[in-house]
C-alpha positions as a printed Julia matrix, in Angstrom:
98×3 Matrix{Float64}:
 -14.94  -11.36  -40.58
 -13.48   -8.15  -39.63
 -10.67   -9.42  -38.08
 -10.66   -7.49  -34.18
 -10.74   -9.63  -31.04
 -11.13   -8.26  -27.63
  -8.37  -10.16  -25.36
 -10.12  -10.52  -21.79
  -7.18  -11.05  -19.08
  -8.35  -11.91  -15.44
  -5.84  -10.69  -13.08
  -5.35  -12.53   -9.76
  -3.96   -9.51   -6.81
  -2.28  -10.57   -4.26
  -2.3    -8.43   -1.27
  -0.37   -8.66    1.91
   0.97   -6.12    4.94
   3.74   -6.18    6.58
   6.44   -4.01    9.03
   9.44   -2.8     7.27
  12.3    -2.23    9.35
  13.71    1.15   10.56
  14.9     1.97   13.62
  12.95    5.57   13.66
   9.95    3.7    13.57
   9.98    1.6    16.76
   8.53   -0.72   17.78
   7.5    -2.25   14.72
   9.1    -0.52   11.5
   6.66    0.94    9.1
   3.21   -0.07    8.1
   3.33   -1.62    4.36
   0.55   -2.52    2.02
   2.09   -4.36   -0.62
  -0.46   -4.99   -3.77
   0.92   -7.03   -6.83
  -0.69   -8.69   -9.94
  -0.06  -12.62   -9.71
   1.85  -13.08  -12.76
   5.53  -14.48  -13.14
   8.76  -11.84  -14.03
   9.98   -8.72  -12.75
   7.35   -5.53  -11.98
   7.81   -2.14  -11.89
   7.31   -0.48   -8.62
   4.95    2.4    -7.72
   5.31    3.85   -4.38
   1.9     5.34   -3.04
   2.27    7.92   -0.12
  -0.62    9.82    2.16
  -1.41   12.98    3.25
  -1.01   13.94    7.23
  -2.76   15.6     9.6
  -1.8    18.08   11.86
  -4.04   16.19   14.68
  -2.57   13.43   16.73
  -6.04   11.75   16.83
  -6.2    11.61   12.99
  -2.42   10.8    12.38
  -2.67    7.3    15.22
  -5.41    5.99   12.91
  -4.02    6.08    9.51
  -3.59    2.79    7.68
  -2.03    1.88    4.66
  -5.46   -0.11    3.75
  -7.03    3.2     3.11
  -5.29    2.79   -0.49
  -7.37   -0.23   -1.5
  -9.42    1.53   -3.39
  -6.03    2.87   -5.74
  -3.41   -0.32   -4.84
  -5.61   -3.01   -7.4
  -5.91   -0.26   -9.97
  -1.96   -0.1   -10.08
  -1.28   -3.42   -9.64
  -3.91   -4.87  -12.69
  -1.34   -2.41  -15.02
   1.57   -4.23  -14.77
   2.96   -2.42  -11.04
   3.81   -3.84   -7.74
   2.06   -0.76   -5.81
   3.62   -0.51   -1.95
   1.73    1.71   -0.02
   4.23    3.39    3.07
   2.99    4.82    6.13
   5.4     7.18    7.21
   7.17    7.36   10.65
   4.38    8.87   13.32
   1.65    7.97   11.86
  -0.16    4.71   12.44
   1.23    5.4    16.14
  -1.72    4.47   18.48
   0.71    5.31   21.69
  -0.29    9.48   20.08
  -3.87    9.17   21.28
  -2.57    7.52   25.15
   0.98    9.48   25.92
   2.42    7.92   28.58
């Protein structure tokens, strides 16, 4: 027997959005993907951020759910990732000004 087991760990991720307060982001606040494992005790936190466009068109559509892909990853390692769109962006009023 040589001794070396493989530990096999199935990670339940819990995944939920929400609108963070700020009053520079009216009306809602800003748009936040939060991604954790499902495991008891304190996480660490890892902030994910996005690039921007210089286009209005492009800037109203981003979502923080763009970040799935990366979110998981983080969050099967031990992290709470949060996933922030910053003010502006995520603004469908850009593409119909009144």
């Amino acid at each position: 027997m040589s001794g070396r087991f493989v530990l096999s760990i199935t990670w339940v991720v819990l995944e939920r959005e929400f609108y963070l307060p700020d009053p520079q982001a009216l009306p809602r606040g800003l748009d936040v993907l939060e991604v954790r494992a499902d495991v008891p005790g304190k996480q660490p936190l890892a902030l994910l951020a996005h690039e921007t466009s210089a286009q209005p068109e492009d800037r109203a559509t981003v979502t923080p759910w763009a970040f799935l892909g990366q979110a998981p990853w983080i969050a099967e390692r031990g992290y709470v990732a949060l996933v922030v769109v910053r003010r502006g962006e995520n603004d469908h009023r850009a593409l119909f000004p009144a």
